[in-house]
BAMITI-366395 format. One line per 10 residues: number of its first residue (from 1); for each residue x, y, z of C-alpha. Coordinates in steps of 0.02 Angstrom, whole numbers, m for minus. Layout:
N
NUM> X,Y,Z | ... .
This chain:
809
1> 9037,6260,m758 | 8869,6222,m707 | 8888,6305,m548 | 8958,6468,m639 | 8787,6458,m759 | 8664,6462,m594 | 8761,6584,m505 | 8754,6697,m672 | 8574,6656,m695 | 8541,6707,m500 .
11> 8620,6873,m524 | 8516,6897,m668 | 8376,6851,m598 | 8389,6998,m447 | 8459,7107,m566 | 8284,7109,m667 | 8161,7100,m512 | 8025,7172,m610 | 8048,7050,m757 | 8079,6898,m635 .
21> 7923,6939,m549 | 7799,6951,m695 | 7883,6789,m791 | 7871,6682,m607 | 7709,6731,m552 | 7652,6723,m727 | 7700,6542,m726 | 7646,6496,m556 | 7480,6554,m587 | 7479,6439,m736 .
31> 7551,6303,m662 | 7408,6308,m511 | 7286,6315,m646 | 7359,6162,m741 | 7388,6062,m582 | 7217,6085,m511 | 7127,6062,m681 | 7245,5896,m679 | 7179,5852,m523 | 6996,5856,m552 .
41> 7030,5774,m756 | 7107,5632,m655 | 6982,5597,m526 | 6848,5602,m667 | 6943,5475,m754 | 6999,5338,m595 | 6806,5301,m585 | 6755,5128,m544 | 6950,5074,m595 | 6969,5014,m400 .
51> 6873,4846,m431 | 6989,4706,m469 | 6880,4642,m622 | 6865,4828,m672 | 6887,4791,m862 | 6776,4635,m880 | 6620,4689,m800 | 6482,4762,m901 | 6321,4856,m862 | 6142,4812,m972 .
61> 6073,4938,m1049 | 5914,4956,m1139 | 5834,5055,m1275 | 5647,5060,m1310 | 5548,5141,m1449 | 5358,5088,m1424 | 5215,5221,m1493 | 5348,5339,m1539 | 5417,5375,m1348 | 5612,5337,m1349 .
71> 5686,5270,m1166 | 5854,5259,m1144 | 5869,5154,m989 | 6034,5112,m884 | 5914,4957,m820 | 5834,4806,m879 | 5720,4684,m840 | 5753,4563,m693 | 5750,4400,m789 | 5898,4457,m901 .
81> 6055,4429,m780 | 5988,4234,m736 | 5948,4205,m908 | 6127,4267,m981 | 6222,4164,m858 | 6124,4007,m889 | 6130,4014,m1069 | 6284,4104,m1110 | 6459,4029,m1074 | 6540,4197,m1085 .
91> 6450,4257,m938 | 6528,4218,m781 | 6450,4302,m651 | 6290,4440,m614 | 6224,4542,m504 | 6060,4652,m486 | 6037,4820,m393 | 5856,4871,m341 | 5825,5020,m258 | 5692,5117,m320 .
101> 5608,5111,m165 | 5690,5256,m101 | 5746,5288,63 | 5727,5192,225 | 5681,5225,409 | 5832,5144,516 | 5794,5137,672 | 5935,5196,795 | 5884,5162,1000 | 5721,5263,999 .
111> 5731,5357,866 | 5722,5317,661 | 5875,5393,556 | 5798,5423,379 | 5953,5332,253 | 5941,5357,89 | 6092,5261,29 | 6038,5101,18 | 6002,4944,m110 | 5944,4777,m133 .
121> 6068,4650,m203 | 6095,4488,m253 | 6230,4356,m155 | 6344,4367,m305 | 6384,4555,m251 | 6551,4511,m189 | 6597,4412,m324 | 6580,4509,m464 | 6631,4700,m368 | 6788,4729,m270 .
131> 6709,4793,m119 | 6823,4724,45 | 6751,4677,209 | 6809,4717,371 | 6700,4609,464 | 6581,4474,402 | 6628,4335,242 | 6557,4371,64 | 6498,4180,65 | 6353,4202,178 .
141> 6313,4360,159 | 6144,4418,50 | 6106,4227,22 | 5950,4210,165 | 5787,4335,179 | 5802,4483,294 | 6005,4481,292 | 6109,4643,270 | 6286,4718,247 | 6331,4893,308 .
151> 6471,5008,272 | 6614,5043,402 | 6562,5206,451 | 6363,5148,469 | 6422,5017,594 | 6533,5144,694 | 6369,5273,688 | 6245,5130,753 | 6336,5034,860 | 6501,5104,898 .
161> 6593,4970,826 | 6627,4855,659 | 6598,4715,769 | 6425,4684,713 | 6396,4547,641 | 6261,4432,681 | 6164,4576,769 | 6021,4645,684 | 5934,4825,642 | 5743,4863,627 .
171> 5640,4981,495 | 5481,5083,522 | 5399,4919,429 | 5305,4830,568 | 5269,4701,454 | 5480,4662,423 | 5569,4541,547 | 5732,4635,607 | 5864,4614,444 | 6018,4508,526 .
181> 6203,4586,487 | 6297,4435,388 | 6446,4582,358 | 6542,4751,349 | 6600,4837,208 | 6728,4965,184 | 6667,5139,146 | 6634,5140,m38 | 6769,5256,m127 | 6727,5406,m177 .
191> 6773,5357,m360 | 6635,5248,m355 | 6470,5287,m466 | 6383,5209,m341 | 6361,5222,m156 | 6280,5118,m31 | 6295,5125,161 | 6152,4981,174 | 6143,4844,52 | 5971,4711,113 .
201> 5956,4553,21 | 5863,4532,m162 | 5756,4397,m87 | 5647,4529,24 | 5598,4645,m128 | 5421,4614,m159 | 5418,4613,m353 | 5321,4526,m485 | 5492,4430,m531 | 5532,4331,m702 .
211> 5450,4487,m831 | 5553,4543,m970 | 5433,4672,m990 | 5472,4769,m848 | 5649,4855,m826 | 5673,4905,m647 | 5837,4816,m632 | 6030,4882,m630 | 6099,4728,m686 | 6291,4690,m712 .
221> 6380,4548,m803 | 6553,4468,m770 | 6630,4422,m931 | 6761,4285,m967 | 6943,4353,m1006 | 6952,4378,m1191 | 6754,4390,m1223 | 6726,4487,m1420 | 6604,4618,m1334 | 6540,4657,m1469 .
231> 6505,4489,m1530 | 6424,4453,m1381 | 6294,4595,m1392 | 6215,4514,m1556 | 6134,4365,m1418 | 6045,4496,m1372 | 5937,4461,m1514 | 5933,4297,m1474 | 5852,4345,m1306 | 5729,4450,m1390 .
241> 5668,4307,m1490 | 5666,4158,m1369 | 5594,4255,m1231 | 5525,4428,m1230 | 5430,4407,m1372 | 5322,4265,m1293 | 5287,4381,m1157 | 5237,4506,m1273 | 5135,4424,m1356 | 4997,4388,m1189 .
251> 4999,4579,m1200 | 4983,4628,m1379 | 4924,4538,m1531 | 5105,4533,m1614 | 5143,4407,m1724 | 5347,4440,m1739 | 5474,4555,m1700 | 5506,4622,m1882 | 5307,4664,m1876 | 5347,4766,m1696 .
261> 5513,4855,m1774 | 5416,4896,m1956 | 5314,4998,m1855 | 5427,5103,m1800 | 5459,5009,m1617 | 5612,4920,m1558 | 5704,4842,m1424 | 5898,4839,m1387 | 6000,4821,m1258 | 6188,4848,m1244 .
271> 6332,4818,m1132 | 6411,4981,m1065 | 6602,4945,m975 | 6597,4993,m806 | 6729,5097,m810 | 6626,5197,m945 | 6473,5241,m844 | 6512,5420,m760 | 6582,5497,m898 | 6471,5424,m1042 .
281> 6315,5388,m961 | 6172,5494,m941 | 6041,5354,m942 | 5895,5368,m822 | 5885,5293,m672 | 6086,5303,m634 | 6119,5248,m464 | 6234,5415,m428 | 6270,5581,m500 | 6376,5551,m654 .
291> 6491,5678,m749 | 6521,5711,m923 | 6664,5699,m1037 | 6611,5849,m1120 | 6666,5935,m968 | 6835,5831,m946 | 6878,5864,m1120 | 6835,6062,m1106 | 6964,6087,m946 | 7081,5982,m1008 .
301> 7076,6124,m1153 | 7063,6256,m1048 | 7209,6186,m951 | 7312,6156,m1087 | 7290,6344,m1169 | 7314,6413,m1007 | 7488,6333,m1007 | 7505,6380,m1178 | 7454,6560,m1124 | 7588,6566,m992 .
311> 7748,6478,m1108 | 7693,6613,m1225 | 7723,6746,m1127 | 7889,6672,m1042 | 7951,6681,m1219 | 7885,6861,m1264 | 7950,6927,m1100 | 8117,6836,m1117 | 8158,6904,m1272 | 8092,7072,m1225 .
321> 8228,7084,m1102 | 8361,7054,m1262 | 8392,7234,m1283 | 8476,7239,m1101 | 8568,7076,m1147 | 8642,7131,m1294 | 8791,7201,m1238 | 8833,7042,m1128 | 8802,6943,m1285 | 8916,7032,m1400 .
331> 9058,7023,m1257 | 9037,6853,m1227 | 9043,6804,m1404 | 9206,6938,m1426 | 9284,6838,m1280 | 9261,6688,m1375 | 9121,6610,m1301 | 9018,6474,m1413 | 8859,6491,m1465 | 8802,6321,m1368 .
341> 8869,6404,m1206 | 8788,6561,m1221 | 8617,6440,m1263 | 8669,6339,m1103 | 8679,6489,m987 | 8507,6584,m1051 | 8419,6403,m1034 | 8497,6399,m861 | 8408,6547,m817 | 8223,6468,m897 .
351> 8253,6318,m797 | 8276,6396,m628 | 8128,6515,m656 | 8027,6378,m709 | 8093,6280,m546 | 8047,6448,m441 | 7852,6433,m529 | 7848,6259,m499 | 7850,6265,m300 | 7729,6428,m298 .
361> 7622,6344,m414 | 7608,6215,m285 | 7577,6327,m135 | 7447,6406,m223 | 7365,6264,m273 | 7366,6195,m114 | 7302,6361,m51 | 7165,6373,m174 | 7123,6188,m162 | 6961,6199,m50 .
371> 6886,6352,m156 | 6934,6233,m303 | 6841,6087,m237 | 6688,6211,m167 | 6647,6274,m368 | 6678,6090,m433 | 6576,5979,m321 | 6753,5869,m286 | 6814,5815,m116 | 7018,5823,m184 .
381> 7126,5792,m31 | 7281,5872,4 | 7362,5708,m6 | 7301,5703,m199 | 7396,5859,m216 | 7568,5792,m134 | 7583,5597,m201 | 7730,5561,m261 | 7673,5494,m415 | 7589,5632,m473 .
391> 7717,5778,m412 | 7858,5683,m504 | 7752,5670,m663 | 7740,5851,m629 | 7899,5912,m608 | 7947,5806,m764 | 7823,5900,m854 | 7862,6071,m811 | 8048,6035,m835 | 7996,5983,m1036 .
401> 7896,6121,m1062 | 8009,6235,m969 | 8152,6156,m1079 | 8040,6195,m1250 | 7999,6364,m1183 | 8169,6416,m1137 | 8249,6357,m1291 | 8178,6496,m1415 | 8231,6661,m1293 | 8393,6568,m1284 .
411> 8418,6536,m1482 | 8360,6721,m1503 | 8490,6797,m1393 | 8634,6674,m1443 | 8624,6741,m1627 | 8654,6933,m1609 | 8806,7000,m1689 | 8933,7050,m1599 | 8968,7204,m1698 | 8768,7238,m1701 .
421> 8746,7216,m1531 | 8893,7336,m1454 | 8818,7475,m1536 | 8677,7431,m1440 | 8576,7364,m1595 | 8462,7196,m1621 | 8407,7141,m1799 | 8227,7123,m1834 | 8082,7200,m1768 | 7911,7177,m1701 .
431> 7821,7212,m1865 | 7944,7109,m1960 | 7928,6947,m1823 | 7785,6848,m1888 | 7819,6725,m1748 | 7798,6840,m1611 | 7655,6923,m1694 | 7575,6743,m1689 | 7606,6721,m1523 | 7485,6886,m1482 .
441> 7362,6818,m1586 | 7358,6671,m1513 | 7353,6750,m1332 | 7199,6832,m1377 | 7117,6713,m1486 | 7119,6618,m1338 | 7049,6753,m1219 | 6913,6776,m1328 | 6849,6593,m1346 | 6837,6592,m1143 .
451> 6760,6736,m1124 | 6642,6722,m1251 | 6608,6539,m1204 | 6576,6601,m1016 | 6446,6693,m1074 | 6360,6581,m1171 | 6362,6450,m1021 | 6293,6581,m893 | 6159,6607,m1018 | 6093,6451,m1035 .
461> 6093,6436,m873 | 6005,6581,m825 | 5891,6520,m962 | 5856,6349,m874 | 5831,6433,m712 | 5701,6565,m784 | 5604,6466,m899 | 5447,6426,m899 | 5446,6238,m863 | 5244,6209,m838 .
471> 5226,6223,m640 | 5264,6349,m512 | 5414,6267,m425 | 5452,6436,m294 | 5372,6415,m141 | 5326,6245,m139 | 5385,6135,37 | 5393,5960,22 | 5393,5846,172 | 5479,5682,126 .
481> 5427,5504,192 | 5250,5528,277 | 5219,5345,231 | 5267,5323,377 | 5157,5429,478 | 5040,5276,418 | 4856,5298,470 | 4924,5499,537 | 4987,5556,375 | 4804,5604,325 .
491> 4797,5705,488 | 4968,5761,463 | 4938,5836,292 | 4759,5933,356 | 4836,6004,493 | 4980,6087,395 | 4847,6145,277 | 4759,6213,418 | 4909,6345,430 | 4890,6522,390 .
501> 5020,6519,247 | 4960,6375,177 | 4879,6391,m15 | 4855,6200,m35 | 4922,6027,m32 | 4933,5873,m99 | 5023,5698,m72 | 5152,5708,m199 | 5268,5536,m208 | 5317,5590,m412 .
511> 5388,5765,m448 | 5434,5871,m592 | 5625,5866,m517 | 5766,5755,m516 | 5777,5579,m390 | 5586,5588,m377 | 5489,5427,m428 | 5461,5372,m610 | 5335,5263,m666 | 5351,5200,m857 .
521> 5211,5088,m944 | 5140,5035,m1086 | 4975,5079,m1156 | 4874,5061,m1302 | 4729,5146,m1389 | 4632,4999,m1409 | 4572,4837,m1271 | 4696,4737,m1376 | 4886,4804,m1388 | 4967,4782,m1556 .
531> 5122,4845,m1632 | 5047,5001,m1720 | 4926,5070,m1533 | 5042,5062,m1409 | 5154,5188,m1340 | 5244,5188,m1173 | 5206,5333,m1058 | 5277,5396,m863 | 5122,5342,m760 | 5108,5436,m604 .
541> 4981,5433,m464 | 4907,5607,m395 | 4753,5642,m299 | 4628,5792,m302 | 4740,5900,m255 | 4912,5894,m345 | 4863,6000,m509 | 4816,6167,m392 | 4964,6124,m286 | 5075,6129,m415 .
551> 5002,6277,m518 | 5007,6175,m659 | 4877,6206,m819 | 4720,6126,m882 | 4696,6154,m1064 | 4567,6032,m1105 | 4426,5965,m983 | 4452,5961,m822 | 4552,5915,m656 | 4488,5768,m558 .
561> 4356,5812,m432 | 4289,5730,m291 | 4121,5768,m360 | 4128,5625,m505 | 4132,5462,m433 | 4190,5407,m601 | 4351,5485,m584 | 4428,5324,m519 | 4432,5283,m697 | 4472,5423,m756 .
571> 4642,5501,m834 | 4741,5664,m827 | 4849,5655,m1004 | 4991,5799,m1060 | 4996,5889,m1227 | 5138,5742,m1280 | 5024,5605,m1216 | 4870,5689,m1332 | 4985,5714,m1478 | 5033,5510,m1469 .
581> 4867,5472,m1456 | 4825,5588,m1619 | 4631,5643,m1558 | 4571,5806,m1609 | 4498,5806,m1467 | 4568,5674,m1322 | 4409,5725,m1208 | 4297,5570,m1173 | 4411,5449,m1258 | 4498,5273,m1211 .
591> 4668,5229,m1144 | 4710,5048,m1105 | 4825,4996,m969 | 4874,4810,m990 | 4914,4688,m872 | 5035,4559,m839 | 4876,4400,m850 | 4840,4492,m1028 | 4674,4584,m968 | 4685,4785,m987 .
601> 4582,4914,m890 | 4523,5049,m977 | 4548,5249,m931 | 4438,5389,m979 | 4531,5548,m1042 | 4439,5683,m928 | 4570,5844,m956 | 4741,5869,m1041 | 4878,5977,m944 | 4989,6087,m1013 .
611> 5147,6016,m1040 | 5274,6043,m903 | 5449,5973,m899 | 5468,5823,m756 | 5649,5793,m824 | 5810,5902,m876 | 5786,6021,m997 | 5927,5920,m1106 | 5763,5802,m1140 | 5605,5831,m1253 .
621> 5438,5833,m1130 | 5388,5639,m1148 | 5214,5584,m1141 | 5150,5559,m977 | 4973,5506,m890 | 4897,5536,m724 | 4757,5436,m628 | 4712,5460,m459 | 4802,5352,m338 | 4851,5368,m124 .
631> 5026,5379,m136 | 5090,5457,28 | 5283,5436,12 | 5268,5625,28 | 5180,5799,50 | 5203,5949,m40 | 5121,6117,17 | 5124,6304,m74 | 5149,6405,62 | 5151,6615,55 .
641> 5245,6641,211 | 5365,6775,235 | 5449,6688,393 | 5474,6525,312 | 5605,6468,466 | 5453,6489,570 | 5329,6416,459 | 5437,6251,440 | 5465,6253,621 | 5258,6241,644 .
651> 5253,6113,502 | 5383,5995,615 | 5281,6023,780 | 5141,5940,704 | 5256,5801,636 | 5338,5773,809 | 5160,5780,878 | 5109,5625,795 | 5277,5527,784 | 5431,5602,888 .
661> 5542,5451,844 | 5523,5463,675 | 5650,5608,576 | 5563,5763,500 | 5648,5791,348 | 5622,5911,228 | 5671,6027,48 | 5618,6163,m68 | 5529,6104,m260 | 5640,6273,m315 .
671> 5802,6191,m219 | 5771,6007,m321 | 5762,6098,m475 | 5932,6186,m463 | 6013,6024,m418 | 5964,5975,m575 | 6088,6080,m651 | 6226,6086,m525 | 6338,6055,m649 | 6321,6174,m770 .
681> 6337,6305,m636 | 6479,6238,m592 | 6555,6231,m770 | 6499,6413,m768 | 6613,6477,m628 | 6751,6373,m677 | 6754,6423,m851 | 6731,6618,m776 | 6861,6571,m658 | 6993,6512,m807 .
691> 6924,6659,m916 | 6996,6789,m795 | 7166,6694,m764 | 7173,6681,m962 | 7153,6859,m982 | 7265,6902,m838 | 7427,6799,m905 | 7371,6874,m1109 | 7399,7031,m1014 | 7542,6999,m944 .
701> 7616,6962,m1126 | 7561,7121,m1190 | 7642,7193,m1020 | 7823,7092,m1110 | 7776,7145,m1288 | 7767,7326,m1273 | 7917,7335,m1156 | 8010,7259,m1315 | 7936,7364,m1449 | 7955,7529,m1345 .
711> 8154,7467,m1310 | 8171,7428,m1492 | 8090,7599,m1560 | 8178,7699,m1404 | 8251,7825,m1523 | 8132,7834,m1650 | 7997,7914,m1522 | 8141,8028,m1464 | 8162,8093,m1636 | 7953,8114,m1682 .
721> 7943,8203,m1516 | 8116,8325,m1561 | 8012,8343,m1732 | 7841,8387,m1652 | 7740,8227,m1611 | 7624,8205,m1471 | 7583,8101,m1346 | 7422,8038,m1427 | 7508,8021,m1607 | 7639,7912,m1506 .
731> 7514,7820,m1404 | 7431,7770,m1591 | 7583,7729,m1668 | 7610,7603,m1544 | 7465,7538,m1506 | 7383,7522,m1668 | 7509,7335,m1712 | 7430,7260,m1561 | 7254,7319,m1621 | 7287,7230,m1758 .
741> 7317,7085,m1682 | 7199,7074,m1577 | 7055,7111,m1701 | 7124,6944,m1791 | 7102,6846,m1643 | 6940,6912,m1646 | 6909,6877,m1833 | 6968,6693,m1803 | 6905,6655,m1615 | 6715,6707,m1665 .
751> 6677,6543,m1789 | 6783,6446,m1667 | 6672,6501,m1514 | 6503,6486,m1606 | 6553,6295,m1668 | 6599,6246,m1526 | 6474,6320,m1393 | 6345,6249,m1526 | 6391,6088,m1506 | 6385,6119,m1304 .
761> 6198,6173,m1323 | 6154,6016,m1448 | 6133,5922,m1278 | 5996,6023,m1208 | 5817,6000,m1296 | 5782,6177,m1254 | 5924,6305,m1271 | 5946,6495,m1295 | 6002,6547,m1484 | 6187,6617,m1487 .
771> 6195,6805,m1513 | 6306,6935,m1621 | 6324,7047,m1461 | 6407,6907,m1369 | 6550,6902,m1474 | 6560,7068,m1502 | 6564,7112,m1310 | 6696,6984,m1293 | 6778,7063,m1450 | 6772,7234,m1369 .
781> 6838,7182,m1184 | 7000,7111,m1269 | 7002,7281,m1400 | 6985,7384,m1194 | 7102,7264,m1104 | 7237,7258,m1241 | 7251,7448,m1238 | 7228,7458,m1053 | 7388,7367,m1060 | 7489,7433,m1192 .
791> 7445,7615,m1134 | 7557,7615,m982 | 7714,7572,m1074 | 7657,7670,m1233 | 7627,7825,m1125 | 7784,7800,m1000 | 7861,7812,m1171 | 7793,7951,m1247 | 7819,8059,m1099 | 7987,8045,m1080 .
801> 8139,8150,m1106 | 8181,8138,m1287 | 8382,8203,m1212 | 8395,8036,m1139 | 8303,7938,m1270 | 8430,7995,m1406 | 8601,7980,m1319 | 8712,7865,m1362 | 8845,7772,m1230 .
């Protein structure tokens, strides 16, 4: 029997190439869709879940409000993880990253290898992470000074081996004894939200240790099995009390922490669950690129509709083949076949197109894998594509929803008549089917709330990149790590300045941009620092030089200039800065920088800068103050060269002239900034990307649609045409239903669109205001596209011979 229903459905299937065709690509170009949107929602979501104690360990987070500035900090102060463990049962283990040191200078034979993948970390590393060795024991290794472990693939690119340990590897830092290797670790996983290749013991970061005050620390607990998290953040509190406060107090005249938080201040801190960070995180300093759940939850959506999309249409183009199948249908049922065989054989046929989708879908997901991964920023392996595990959930899945697709085409034809159906007849209509009306509806409502969202995405985005943000970020080259040039980065700097195309320079170690330093303190209005003048501020370091350099604006005073000796006490301030501070005029006045031994130093406002935004636009422009310091982790120069290949290549000779061994490394101020928002542009051409496959299979249902209307109405445009009608009336007359329809979607998709693209732009301080015409081109492309596609059948129609329309077999 079962062999009779596939060899039936088979004939069928060749029988109807056309329909075959449309309904199996139709679901294979769903299917794709689904299984590499599946792809990257997984990944997102098998972060960090590789470490054995995945679900016990905990990050430390910290919130501070002091002066009105609000940090949200993924670190804390590096005090907290020894304290927590010492006083705290429920705290098993901790560990500390450091690395806001930046990069380091490796040296390989003769040459140094710039690395920027590195940390400092404490001995308990290995007990709290699951990070395997493959050389090396986690007992020894980070417990002495000037010890290190190494990934796999470092070893391999240093020495040639992962036999390494107990040899040794040098920095640019004359003044550091050669770090010993104690072990080898393998590679980090991708999945991982952080990634070292170099990992140097905690004991050779020179840091004023044991201050609560100062939260430079990534610091991670190990929790006991069964530990009430949230219980366990109200010692927090406790921690506050018995030994931050007593710090603050040598700094501020504070008498208790209600005093601090009725002013408006506070201090919290938070455990986050590892396995929580990349998708929930956006905390500053992370130590990787996180994602965003948003995004996971918008393709999983967009998968899911596009699915939807494609079922839809099976079931629209399945029934609008019923006309054809009505004669079998009536003979069947004459012959005496039941109505569960008749549903067996048409579900027969579902299945085994569905079957025929599923292994295209897979080719072309696999064939469209690397574009896939090049407009998502993934690194998905063909090996995540083909596991076992997830091509059986797979097939499972497509079988169920092939199963609840098939089932309605097959109901529908079951229940003809058999008298109905030899005259060639089928009850019901397209006007009359409220279902099937739905489903065009919800085709296009559908259509509309991509395309529409597209827009607004590319928008905003072409907002951020053409904004004003407060400096002049095109044309500025900045030369990374001329620290250590040492006593020839001076040299180095006035002989690239010396250069034709050269407008100015200026050592530059903090940036407007993304992964440049950040420098937060506390400051106060007055010598002594209370809970009603402070305020905490970015601090940076700039010289002469840096204002010009980065065409940034003065709007009060003046920049620093070599011609006021007093300068060295002086202070650059933004418009935030001057608004905290609450002078009508910040020129001349105090600012008061204290100290860890309780003295202060006091700062002379001398100009106030425009503000300009040295974070994401998702963040309100903090308040930020700038003395003159010699910080020479880097060089930035505005160049006007029209050959900027050559002009970099001049800019290395005069590196190589003063240290050959050491790697000349290099990027654009313009190029930083984009990064910055790498992943909205790549939201925006995956959500164009789904947009156009959306409106593709919608199409496609139309396509099904009108082939069923125009079969159902055959005779009835035969007799208007006998009586006079013409092509155009015809072309109205069926047209005008799906109109209809469409301009509902429309009606409904619109509110849905503008709620939920508003609640997309709530995370960006500064965001473009959603417009009428962006609906209404939307609106209008699915008006064009649905007649686009209803016009070929309508007109095929209209234009044909009325002889043949109105015989009768």
């Amino acid at each position: 029997m079962i062999q009779n229903y596939i060899k039936i459905a088979r004939r069928n299937l060749l029988m109807n190439k056309t329909f075959s065709v449309i309904n199996i690509v139709g679901l294979a170009i769903s299917l794709a869709s689904f299984i590499l949107i599946a792809l990257y929602v997984t990944d997102e979501l098998r972060y960090d879940q590789h470490h054995k104690y995945a679900d016990r360990i905990y990050r430390i987070n910290s919130d501070l409000v002091i002066g009105g500035t609000d940090l949200h900090l993924a670190t804390s102060s590096d005090p907290m993880g020894p304290t927590l463990k010492a006083e705290y049962p429920e705290v098993e283990e901790f560990v500390r990253f450091y690395n806001s040191s930046g990069g380091r200078l490796i040296k390989k034979k003769e040459q140094f290898i710039h690395e920027s993948k590195i940390a400092y970390a404490d001995s308990t590393l290995f007990r709290v992470f699951t990070i395997p060795l493959v050389a090396g024991e986690t007992s020894n290794a980070l417990n002495k000074p000037n010890t290190v472990v190494i990934s796999e693939s470092v070893a391999k690119r240093y020495f040639g081996t992962v036999d390494v340990v107990g040899k040794s590897i040098e920095t640019n830092n004359a003044k550091e004894s050669p770090y010993k290797i104690t072990a080898v670790f393998e590679d980090m996983p991708r999945t991982s939200h952080f990634q070292f290749d170099f990992i140097f013991s905690m004991h050779n970061v020179n840091y004023p240790w044991n201050s609560f005050l100062s939260h430079n620390f990534h610091t991670y607990v190990l929790l006991a099995d069964g530990t009430n998290v949230a219980s366990f953040d109200r010692n927090f509190a406790q921690v506050i009390q018995k030994h931050i406060l007593p710090q603050a107090r040598q700094l501020m005249d504070i008498n208790s922490m209600e005093d601090f938080e009725r002013s408006g201040n506070r201090i919290h801190y938070s455990l986050m669950p590892l396995q929580d960070i990349h998708l929930h995180s956006d905390r500053y300093p992370e130590l990787g690129v996180n994602g965003d759940v948003q995004y996971v939850r918008i393709f999983s959506f967009i998968a899911i509709f596009v699915l939807l999309l494609a079922y839809v249409n099976f079931m629209n183009l399945s029934t609008a083949r019923s006309a054809t199948r009505a004669k079998e249908v009536g003979v069947r049922k004459v012959l005496g076949s039941k109505k569960k065989w008749l549903v067996t054989q048409f579900l027969t046929e579902s299945m085994l197109m569905v079957c025929l989708a599923f292994f295209l879908a897979i080719a072309l997901a696999a064939l469209f894998l690397n574009y896939f991964n090049s407009i998502a920023g993934k690194e998905l392996a063909f090996t995540d594509l083909f596991s076992p595990s997830f091509l059986s959930l797979l097939l499972l899945f497509t079988l169920l929803v092939g199963g609840l697709a098939g089932i309605y085409p097959a109901l529908v034809l079951s229940r003809f008549k058999p008298v109905s159906v030899l005259k060639g007849k089928i009850d019901g209509g397209f006007r009359r089917s409220k279902f099937r009306s739905s489903l065009v509806v919800f085709q296009f409502l559908t259509s509309v709330v991509l395309v529409a969202g597209t827009m607004v995405v590319y928008q905003q985005i072409n907002f951020i990149q053409n904004k004003k943000v407060g400096f002049d970020k095109e044309h500025v080259l900045v030369v990374k790590g001329t620290q250590a040039l040492g006593a020839n980065a001076e040299s180095f700097r006035h002989s690239v300045s010396q250069l034709q195309d050269v407008q100015s320079s200026s050592f530059a170690r903090f940036l407007p941009v993304a992964n440049s330093d950040r420098n937060d303190n506390a400051f106060s209005k007055d010598p002594v620092m209370n809970e009603s003048n402070s305020f905490n501020a970015q601090r940076w370091d700039i010289d002469y030089d840096y204002i010009p350099t980065l065409a940034m604006e003065i709007l009060q005073g003046r920049n620093f200039s070599r011609a006021y000796g007093s300068d060295s006490t002086g202070i650059l301030i933004n418009e935030s800065a001057a608004k905290v501070l609450g002078y009508a005029n910040p020129i001349g006045q105090k600012v008061y920088m204290p100290y860890d031994d309780g003295q202060s130093i006091a700062y002379t406002v001398v100009g106030v800068v425009k503000n300009f935004h040295f974070e994401s636009l998702r963040q309100q422009v903090g308040p930020l103050l700038m003395r003159l310091g010699n910080n020479r982790s880097a060089a930035a120069f505005r160049v006007s060269s029209n050959n900027l290949q050559q002009f970099i290549g001049q800019v290395e000779e005069e590196w190589k002239a003063r240290s050959p061994a050491l790697p000349f490394s290099y990027h654009f101020l313009d190029e930083s900034f984009d990064a910055m928002y790498r992943v909205e542009q790549q939201v925006g051409k995956l959500a164009i990307s789904f947009s156009f496959l959306a409106v593709f299979i919608a199409c496609l249902g139309l396509f099904g649609l009108t082939t069923f209307i125009v079969e159902q109405r055959i005779k009835e445009i035969g007799i208007r045409k006998v009586l006079g009608a013409s092509i155009s009336g015809i072309l109205v007359m069926i047209s005008k239903d799906f109109v209809r329809l469409v301009l509902i979607a429309i009606v409904i998709g619109t509110p849905l669109t503008w709620w939920a693209m508003n609640k997309w732009l709530e995370d960006f301080a500064y965001r473009i205001d959603i417009e009428w015409w962006m609906f209404a081109v939307a609106g209008l492309l699915a008006v064009i596209i649905a007649l686009t596609t209803v016009s070929y059948q309508a007109i095929r129609a209209a234009t044909a011979n009325p002889v043949n329309s109105l015989r009768d077999e």
